[in-house]
DONUKE-266999 format. One record per residue (C-alpha): x, y, z; residue in one letter. Coordinates in steps of 0.2 Angstrom, whole numbers, plus 5000, padded with zeros to 4 digits. Example, Ala and Ser with C-alpha at 12.3 -4.5 7.8 and 13.67 -1.06 7.14 Angstrom:
BEGIN
506249785039A 506849955036S 
//
This chain:
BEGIN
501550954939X 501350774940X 501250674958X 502250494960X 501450414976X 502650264982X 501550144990X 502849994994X 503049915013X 503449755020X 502149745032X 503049715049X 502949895057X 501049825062X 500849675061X 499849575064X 498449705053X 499749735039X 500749595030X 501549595012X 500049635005X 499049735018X 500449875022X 499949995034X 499250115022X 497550015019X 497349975037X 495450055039X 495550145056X 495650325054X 494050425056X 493050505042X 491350535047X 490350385052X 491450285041X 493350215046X 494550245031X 496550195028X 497850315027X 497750295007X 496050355007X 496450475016X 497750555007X 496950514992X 495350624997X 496550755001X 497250754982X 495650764978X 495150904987X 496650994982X 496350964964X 498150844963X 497150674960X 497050684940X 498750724941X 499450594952X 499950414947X 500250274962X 501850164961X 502050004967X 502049814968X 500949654962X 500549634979X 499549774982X 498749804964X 497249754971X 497149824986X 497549984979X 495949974966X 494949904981X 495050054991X 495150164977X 494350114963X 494850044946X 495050214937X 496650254949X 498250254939X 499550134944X 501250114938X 501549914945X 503449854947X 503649664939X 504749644954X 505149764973X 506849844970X 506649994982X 506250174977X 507750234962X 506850074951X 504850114956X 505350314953X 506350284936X 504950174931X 503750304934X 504650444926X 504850324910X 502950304911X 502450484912X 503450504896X 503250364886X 501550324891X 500750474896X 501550594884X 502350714897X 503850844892X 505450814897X 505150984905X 503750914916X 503850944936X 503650804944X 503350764964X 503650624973X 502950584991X 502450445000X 500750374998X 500250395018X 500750545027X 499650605042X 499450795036X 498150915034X 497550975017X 498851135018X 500150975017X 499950965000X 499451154996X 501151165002X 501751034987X 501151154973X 502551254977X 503651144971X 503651164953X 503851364954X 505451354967X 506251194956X 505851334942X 506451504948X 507951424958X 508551314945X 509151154956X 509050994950X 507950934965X 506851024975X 506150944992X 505050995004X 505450985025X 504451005040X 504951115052X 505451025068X 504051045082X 505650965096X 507150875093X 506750705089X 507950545084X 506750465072X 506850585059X 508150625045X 508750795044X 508850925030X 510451035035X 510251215026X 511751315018X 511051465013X 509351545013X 508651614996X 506751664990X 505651545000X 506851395001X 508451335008X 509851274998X 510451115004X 512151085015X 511850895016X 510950745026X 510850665043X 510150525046X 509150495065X 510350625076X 510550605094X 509550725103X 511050835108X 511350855091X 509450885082X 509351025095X 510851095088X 510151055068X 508651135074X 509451305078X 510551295062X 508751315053X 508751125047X 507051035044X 506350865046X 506550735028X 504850685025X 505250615010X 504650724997X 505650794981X 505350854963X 506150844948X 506350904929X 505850734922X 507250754910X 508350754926X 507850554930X 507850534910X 509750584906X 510150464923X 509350344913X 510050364896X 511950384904X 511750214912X 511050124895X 509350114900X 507850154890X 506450254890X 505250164883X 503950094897X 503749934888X 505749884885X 506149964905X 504949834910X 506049704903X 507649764909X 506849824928X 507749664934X 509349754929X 509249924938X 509949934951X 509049874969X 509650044978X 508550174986X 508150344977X 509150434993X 510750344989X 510750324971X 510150504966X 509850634979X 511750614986X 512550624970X 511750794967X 512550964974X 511351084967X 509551044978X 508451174986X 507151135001X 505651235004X 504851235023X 502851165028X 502351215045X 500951135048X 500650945055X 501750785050X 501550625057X 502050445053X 500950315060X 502150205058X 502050105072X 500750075083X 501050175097X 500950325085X 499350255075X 498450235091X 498650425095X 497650465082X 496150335083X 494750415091X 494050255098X 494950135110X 494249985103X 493849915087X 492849755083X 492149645096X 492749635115X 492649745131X 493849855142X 493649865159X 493550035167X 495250045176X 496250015158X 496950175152X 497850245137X 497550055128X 496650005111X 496349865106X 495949825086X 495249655083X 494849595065X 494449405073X 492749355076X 492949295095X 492849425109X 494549515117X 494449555136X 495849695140X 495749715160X 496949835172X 498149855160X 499050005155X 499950115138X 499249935130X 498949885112X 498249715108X 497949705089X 497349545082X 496949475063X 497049285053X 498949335053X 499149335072X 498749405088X 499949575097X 500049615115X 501349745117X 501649895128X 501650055119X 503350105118X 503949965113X 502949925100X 504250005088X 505149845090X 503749715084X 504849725066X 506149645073X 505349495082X 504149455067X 505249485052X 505449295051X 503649225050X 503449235031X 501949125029X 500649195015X 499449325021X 497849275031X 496749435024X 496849505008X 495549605000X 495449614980X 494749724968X 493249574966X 492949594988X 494249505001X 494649335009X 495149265026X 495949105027X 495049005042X 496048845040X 497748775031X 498448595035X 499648505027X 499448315029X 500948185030X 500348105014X 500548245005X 499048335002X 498548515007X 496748575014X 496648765013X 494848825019X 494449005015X 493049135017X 492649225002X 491649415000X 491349444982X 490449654980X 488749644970X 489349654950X 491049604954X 492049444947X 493149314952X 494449294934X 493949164923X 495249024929X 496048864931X 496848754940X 498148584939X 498548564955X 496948564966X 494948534966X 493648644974X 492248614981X 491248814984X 489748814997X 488748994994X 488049045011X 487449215005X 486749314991X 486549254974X 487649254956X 488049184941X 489449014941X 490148974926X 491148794925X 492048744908X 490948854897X 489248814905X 488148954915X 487048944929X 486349054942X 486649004959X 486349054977X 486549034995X 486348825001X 487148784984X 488548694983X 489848684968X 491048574963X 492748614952X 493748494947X 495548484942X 496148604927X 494148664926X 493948824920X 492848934932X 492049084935X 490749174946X 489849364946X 488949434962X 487349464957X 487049524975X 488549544991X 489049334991X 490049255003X 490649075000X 491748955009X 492748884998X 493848715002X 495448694990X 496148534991X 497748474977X 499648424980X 500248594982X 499248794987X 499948904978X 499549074969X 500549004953X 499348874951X 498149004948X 498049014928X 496949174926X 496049184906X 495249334908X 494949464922X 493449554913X 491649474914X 491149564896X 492649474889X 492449304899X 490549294892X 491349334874X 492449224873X 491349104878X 490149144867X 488749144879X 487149264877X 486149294896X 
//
């Protein structure tokens, strides 16, 4: 059986840590060990434990490509969407790539979860059982439901028709019940949507074919514009009769908003600040580099970053979606597969001209890509740890105190000898990532082509 992890997300639920790059499965505040870890790590130990990693491919966009290697490494498989058009295009996508890349039978199981459930290990012991009841059953989708621990409104519903072997078949769907009616689901036997399902690849495959689509990874790519931007839910899983559902007992959660993240943080406060004494059931999680007092207050959650600062009672911090879904400005923090960035400054000035000032942390034996610009000058000051620049094809090592100047449509480069920090100061008639023309990602290749010998 293969595993399709749908890592995707807007980044509003917990803002201001998460934006359209920084979803809130890589924010690092769960506990393992002496260490703080995301829920992507986490899950992704979990596969690991449960010998599901070599099996499992991750789905999702540009955005969070690097993020993705960052926390995981550069050997993780991803399947990376040219464009977000919900969960039927990033699925189909995958299921093409599992066959035409991977070399998988059209008789392959194949699961699908999301990439940050808050389960124990059993979770996912759960999930092997997949591929036997898809078998012995014969459904064309198999899912897999929590059983409800209380009647809750934020869930979807599974509604059973008839037990068989192990699982459920499948009535239909209800989407967030009033309480009334999840108590009366609950005694029908129904079982909480988490958003898990397997599948027959040939089962996606034929959708595929009937709707003109190929099955080639490489000529999907070029028509994923033309699928159609529609969840997996509404496009597949209601047009199928015959689905079975299989029961997990143990622990689900979706730390989805902060009021549920914080439940399961062992530490009220995170980065630098103080709570006084009479403040209870708070936390505060501050990325900024200036101290947060929290004093008196109660069911509090102050949250602060480079996107913005939070301050937001408990219950209802579900709503901070709403209020923030129009501040689309770029992302303030973003780390990379090369280290991370903060911006400190951006101005825009009536002449015309942009300033953007950032902080940079490139990882000893990582790269920036080999690049160049037409629309901006740089000017890099190191202030820690040493590596090697290159400008327009010649090399130098450098170090912290050095300052380095890049001018329009250079081509530049730099490698950490040791952990670097610099700040660079981007200055051109328009800040954008397009302007970012990258020649070559891998230092091997950069110092190849070149033609340089060190």
């Amino acid at each position: 059986m293969k595993l399709v992890l749908l890592s995707g997300g807007s980044g509003k639920r917990l803002w201001p840590l998460s934006n359209d790059s920084r979803s809130k499965q890589f924010l690092k505040v769960l506990d393992n060990n002496t260490e703080k870890v995301s829920m992507v790590q986490r899950v992704w130990n979990q596969l690991d434990e449960c010998k599901l990693a070599k099996d499992s491919v991750i789905a999702t966009s540009k955005s969070q490509v690097d993020m993705l290697f960052s926390q995981l490494g550069n050997h993780v498989p991803i399947v990376t969407e040219p464009e977000r058009r919900d969960t039927f295009p990033a699925i189909a996508l995958s299921a093409v790539y599992l066959y035409s890349v991977k070399s998988c039978s059209k008789d392959e199981a194949v699961c699908v979860l999301p990439v940050d459930p808050f389960v124990d290990t059993q979770f996912f012991e759960n999930v092997k059982k997949l591929e036997s009841i898809l078998e012995d059953s014969g459904a064309d989708l198999a899912l897999m439901g929590v059983k409800p621990t209380h009647p809750s409104e934020k869930y979807g519903y599974i509604l059973p028709e008839n037990k068989i072997k192990g699982a459920i078949t499948v009535k239909r769907f209800t989407e967030k019940p009033t309480t009334q009616n999840a108590k009366e689901f609950i005694d029908q036997g129904a079982l909480w949507n988490c958003g898990v399902f397997s599948f027959k690849l040939s089962y996606i495959l034929d959708i595929l074919i009937d709707r003109g689509f190929p099955i080639d990874y490489e000529e999907l790519l070029k028509q994923y514009s033309d699928l159609p931007k529609i969840s997996f839910d509404y496009q597949v899983v209601e047009n199928t009769e015959n689905i079975v559902a299989i029961p997990y007992n143990g622990s689900w959660k979706d730390l989805g908003t902060w009021n549920t993240l914080t439940e399961e943080m062992s530490s009220p406060f995170i980065g630098k600040g103080i709570m006084s004494e009479d403040t209870n059931n708070s936390h505060v999680v501050n990325e900024l580099d200036i101290p947060i007092a929290l004093l008196g207050l109660e069911n509090t959650v102050v949250a602060a970053s480079p996107d913005g600062i939070l301050v937001t009672n408990k219950e209802s911090s579900p709503r901070v979606k709403e209020y923030v879904s129009s501040m689309n400005g770029r992302p303030m923090y973003e780390e990379r597969r090369w280290g991370w960035y903060k911006v400190l400054d951006y101005t825009k000035y009536i002449e015309g001209n942009e300033v953007l000032t950032k902080r940079i942390g490139i990882d000893s034996g990582k790269n920036l890509s080999y690049q160049i610009h037409y629309k901006r000058s740089e000017v890099w000051t190191i202030i820690k740890g040493e590596g090697i620049f290159i400008l327009n094809g010649e090399l130098r090592h450098v170090r912290a105190g050095d300052v380095l100047h890049i001018p329009l449509a250079a081509k530049h480069s730099i490698k950490a000898t040791t952990n670097m920090e610099i700040i660079e100061v981007q200055s051109g008639s328009e800040l954008v990532e397009e302007d970012i023309i990258r020649l070559s990602t891998n230092w091997e290749d950069i110092v190849e082509q070149m033609e340089i010998l060190y």
